[in-house]
TORKOL-4160 file (C-alpha; in steps of 0.2 Angstrom, whole numbers, padded with zeros to 4 digits, m for minus):
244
<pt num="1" X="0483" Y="0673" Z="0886"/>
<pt num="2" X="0483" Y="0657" Z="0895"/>
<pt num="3" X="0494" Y="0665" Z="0909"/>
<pt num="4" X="0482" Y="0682" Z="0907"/>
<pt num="5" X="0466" Y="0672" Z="0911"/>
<pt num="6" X="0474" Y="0659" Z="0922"/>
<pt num="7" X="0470" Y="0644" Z="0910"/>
<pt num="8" X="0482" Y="0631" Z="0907"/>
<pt num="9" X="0492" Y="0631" Z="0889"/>
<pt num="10" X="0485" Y="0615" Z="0883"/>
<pt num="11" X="0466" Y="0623" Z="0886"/>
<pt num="12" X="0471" Y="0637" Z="0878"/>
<pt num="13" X="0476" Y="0628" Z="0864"/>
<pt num="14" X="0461" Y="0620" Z="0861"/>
<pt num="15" X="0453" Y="0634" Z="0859"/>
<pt num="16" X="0464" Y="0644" Z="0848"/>
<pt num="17" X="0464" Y="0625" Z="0839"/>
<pt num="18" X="0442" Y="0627" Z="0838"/>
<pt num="19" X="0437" Y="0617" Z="0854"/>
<pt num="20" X="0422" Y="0624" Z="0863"/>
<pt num="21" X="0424" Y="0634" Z="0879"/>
<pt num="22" X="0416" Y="0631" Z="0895"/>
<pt num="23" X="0401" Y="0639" Z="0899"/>
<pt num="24" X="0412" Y="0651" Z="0915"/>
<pt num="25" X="0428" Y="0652" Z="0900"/>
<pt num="26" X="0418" Y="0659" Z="0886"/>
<pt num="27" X="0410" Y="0673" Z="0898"/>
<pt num="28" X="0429" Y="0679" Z="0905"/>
<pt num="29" X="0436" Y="0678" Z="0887"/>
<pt num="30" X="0419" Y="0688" Z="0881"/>
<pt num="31" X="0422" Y="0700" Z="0897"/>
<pt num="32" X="0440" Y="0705" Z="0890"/>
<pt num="33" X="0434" Y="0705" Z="0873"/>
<pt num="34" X="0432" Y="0723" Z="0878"/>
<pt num="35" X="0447" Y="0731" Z="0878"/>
<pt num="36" X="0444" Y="0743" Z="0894"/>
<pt num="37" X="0439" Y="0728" Z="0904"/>
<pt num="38" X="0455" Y="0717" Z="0898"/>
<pt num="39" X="0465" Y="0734" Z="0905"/>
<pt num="40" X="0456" Y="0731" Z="0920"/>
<pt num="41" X="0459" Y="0714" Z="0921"/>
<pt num="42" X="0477" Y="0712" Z="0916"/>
<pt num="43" X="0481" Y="0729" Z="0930"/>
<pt num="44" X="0473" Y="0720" Z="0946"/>
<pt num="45" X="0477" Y="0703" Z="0943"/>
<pt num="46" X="0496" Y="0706" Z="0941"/>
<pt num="47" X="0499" Y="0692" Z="0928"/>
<pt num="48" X="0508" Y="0708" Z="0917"/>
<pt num="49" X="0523" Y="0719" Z="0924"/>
<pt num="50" X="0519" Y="0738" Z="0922"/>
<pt num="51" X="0528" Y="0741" Z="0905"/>
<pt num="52" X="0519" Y="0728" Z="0899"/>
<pt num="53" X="0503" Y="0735" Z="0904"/>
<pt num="54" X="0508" Y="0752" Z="0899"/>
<pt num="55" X="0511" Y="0744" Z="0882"/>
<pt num="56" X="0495" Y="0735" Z="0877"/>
<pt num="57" X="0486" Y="0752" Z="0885"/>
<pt num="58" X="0496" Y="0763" Z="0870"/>
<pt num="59" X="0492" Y="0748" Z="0858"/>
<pt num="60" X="0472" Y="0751" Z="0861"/>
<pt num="61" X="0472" Y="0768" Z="0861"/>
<pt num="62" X="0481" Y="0769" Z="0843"/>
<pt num="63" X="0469" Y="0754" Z="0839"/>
<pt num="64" X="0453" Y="0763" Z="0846"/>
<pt num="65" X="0459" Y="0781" Z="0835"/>
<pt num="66" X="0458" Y="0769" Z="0820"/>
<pt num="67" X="0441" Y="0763" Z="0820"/>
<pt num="68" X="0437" Y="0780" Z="0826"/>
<pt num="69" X="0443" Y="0787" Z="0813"/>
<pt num="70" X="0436" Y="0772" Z="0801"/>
<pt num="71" X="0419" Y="0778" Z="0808"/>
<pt num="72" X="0421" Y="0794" Z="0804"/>
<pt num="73" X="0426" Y="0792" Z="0786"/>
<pt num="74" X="0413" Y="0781" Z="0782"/>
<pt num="75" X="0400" Y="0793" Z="0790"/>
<pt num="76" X="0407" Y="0806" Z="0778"/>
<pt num="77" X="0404" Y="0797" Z="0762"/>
<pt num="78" X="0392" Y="0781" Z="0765"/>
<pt num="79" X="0373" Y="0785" Z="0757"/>
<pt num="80" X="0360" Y="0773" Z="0763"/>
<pt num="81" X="0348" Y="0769" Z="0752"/>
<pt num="82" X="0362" Y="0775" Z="0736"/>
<pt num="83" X="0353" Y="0787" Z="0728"/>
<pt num="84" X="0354" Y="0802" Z="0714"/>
<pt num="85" X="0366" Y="0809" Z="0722"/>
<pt num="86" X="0380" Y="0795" Z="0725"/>
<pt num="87" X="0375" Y="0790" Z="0707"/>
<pt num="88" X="0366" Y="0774" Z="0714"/>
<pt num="89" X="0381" Y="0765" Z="0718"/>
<pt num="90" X="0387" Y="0762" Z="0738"/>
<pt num="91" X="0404" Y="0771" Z="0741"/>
<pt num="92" X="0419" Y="0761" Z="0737"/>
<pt num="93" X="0432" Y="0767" Z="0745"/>
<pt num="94" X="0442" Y="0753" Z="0736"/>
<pt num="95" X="0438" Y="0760" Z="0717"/>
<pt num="96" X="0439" Y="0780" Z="0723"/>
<pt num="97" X="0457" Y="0776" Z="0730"/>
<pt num="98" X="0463" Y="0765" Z="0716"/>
<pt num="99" X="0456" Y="0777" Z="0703"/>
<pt num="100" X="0465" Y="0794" Z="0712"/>
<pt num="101" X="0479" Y="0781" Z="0711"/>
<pt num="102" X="0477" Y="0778" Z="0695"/>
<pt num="103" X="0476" Y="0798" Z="0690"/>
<pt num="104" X="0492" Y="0802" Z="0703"/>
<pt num="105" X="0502" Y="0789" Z="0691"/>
<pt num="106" X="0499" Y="0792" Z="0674"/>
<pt num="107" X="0493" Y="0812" Z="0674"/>
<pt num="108" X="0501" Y="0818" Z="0692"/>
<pt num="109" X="0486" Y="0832" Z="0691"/>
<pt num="110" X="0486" Y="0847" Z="0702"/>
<pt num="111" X="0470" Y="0846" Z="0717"/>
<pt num="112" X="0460" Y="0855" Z="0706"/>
<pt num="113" X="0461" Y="0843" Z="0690"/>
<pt num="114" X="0460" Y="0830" Z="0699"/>
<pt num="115" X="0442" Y="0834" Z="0706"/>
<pt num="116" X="0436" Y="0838" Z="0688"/>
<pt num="117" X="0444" Y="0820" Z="0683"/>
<pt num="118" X="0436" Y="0812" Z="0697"/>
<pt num="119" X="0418" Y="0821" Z="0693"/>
<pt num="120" X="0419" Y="0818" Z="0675"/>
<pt num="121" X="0422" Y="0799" Z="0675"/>
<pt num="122" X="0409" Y="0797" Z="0687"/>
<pt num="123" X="0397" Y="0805" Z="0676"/>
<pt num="124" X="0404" Y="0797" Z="0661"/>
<pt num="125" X="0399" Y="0780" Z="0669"/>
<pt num="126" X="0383" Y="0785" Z="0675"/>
<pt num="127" X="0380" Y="0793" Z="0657"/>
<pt num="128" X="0383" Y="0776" Z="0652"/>
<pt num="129" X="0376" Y="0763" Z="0663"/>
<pt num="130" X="0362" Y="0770" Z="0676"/>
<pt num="131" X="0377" Y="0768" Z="0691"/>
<pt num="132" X="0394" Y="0779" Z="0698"/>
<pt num="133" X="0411" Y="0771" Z="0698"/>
<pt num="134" X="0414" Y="0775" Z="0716"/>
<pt num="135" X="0400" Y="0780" Z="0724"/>
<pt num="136" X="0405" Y="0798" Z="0729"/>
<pt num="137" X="0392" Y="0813" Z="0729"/>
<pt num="138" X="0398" Y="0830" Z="0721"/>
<pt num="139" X="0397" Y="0849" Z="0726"/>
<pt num="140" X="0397" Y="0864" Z="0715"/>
<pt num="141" X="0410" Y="0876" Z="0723"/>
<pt num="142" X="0419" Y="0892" Z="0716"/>
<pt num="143" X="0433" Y="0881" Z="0704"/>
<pt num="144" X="0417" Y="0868" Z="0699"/>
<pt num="145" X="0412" Y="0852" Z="0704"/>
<pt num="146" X="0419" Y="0842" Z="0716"/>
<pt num="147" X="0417" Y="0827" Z="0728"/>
<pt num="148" X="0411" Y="0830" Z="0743"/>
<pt num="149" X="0423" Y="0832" Z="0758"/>
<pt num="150" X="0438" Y="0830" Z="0745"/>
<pt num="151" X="0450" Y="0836" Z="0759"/>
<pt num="152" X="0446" Y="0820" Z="0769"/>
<pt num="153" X="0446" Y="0807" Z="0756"/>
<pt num="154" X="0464" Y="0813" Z="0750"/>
<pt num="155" X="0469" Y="0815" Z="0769"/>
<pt num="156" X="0465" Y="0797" Z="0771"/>
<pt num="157" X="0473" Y="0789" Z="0757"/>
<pt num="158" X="0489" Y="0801" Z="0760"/>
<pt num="159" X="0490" Y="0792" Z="0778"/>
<pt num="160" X="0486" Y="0776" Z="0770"/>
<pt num="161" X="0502" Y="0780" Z="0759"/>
<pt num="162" X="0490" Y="0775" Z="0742"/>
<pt num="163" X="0497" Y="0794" Z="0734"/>
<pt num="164" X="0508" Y="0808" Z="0741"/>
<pt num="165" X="0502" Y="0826" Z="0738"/>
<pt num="166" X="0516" Y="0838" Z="0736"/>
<pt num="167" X="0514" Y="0858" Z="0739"/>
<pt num="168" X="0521" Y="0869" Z="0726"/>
<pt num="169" X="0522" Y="0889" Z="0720"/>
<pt num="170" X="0516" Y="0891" Z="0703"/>
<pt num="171" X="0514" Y="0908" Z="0693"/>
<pt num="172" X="0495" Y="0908" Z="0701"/>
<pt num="173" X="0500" Y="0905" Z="0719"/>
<pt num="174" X="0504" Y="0889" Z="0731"/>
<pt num="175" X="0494" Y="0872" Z="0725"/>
<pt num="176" X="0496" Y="0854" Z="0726"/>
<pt num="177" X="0499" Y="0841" Z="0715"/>
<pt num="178" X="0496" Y="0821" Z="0716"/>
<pt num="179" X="0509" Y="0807" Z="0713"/>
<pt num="180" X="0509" Y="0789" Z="0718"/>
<pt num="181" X="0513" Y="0782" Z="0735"/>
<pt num="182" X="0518" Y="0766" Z="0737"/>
<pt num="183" X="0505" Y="0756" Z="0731"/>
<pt num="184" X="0502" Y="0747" Z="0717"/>
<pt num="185" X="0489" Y="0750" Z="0704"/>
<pt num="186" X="0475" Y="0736" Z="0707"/>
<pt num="187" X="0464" Y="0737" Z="0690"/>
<pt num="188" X="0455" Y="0723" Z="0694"/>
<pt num="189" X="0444" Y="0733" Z="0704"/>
<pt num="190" X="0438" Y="0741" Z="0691"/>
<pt num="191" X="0426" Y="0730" Z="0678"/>
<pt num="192" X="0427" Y="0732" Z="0659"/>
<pt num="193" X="0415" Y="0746" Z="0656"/>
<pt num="194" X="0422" Y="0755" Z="0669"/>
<pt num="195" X="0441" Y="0754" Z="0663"/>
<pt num="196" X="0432" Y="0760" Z="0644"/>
<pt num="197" X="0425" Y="0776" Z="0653"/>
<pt num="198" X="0442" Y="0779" Z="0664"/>
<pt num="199" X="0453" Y="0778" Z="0650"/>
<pt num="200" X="0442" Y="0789" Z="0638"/>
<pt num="201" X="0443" Y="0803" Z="0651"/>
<pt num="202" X="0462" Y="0799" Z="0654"/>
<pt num="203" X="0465" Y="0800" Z="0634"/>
<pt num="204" X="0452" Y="0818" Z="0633"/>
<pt num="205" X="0457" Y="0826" Z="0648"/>
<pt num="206" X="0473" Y="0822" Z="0651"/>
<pt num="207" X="0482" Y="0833" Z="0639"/>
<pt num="208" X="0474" Y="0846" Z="0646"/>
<pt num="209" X="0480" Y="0859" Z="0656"/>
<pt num="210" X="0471" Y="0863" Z="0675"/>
<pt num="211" X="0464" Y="0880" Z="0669"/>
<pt num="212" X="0456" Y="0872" Z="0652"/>
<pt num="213" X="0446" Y="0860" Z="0663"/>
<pt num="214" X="0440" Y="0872" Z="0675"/>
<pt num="215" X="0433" Y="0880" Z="0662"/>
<pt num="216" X="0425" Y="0865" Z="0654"/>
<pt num="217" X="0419" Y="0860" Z="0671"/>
<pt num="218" X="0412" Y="0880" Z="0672"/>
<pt num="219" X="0400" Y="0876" Z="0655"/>
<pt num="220" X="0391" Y="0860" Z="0664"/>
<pt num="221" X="0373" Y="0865" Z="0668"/>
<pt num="222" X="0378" Y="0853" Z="0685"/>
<pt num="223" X="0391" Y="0866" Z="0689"/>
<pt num="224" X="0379" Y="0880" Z="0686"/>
<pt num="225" X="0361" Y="0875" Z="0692"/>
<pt num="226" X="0369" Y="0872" Z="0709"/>
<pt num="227" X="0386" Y="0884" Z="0712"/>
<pt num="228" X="0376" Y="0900" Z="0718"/>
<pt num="229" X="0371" Y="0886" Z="0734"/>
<pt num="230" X="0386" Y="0876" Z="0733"/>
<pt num="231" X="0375" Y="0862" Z="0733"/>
<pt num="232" X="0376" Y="0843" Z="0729"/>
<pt num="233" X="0373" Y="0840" Z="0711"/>
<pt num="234" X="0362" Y="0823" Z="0704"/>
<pt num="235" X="0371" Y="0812" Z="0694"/>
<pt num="236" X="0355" Y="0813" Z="0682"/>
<pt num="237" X="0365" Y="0830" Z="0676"/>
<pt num="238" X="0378" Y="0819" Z="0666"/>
<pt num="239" X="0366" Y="0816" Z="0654"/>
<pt num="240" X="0368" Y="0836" Z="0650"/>
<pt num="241" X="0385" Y="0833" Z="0649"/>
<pt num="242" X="0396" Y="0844" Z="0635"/>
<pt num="243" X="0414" Y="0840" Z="0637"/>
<pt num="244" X="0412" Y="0821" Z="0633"/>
């Protein structure tokens, strides 16, 4: 960086080290602070051969898809004021991965099951205490409720290696179904009336098979006052709640 912006090392240092910049340094280092203008500087002031700069342009670009797509997940799912339909809690991305983790592990549920698993524990907890675990919002669809833009959430933590989802033929056609990746199971992010509620849908549902709980799911007045639209559902449903 010091060869890059033409400083000596030992400034460089110092600053790296928390001494203040000069008024000219601070407004070239805030200047390359954006990444097309550090492309601009580094390709007309020749201190970088060409692979070099070929190099930091690819390293941008994947970085610059990142936060894209960062954006774009958290548009997806982020509620601002939480409200009804996110169960009053902000969207965790941290507690909706760890607890599809947590399902991959111990039940290794097919897509389907998962979204019921998902729905119910939510509604469990907001049953319980006024607030969601993760945040998420649900839709009523043909196969019952499920969070909304599922695809996308499991996309993401597929990429992020938090589960694997593997395609498979069963008698009723091709589904998939969820396994760990290679992360570890964090149940610190979950506190301890929100572990109670997770485990009592892990002991009720989980000896149940996909159909059984797609049927359960079918008996909810949330699926039903909402499946002809295929709209959200509010989370004050759970307190209609049958299955548990």
């Amino acid at each position: 960086m010091s060869e890059i912006l033409g400083l000596g090392i030992n400034t460089w240092r110092l600053y790296e080290n928390g001494e203040v910049p000069t008024v000219a340094n601070a407004r070239l280092m805030q200047l390359i602070s954006d990444p097309q203008n550090f492309i601009k500087h580094i390709s007309e002031f020749g201190t970088c051969s060409q692979r070099e700069i070929d190099k930091i342009r690819k390293n941008i670009n994947e970085q610059q898809q990142k936060t894209s797509e960062a954006h774009f997940f958290e548009s997806l799912f982020h509620v601002s004021p939480p409200n009804r339909f996110s169960g009053y809690s902000s969207f965790s991305k941290t507690k909706a991965g760890q607890l599809i983790l947590l399902f991959a592990k111990e039940l290794s549920p097919y897509k389907t099951a998962m979204n019921k698993l998902l729905f119910y524990t939510d509604f469990l907890h907001f049953k319980n205490t006024g607030r969601s675990i993760t945040g998420l919002k649900y839709v009523a669809i043909d196969f019952g409720p499920v969070p909304d833009h599922y695809g996308s959430l499991y996309e993401m933590l597929t990429e992020e290696n938090t589960i694997s989802i593997n395609g498979i033929i069963t008698d009723y056609g091709f589904t998939e179904r969820f396994y760990p990746g290679r992360k570890v199971v964090d149940l610190a992010a979950f506190d301890e009336s929100e572990m109670k509620d997770i485990r009592e849908i892990t002991s009720y549902l989980g000896g149940k098979s996909t159909k059984e709980i797609v049927e359960q799911s079918h008996a909810e007045e949330a699926w039903m006052e909402n499946q002809l639209d295929k709209s959200r559902i509010s989370y004050l449903s759970a307190f209609s709640l049958k299955a548990i």
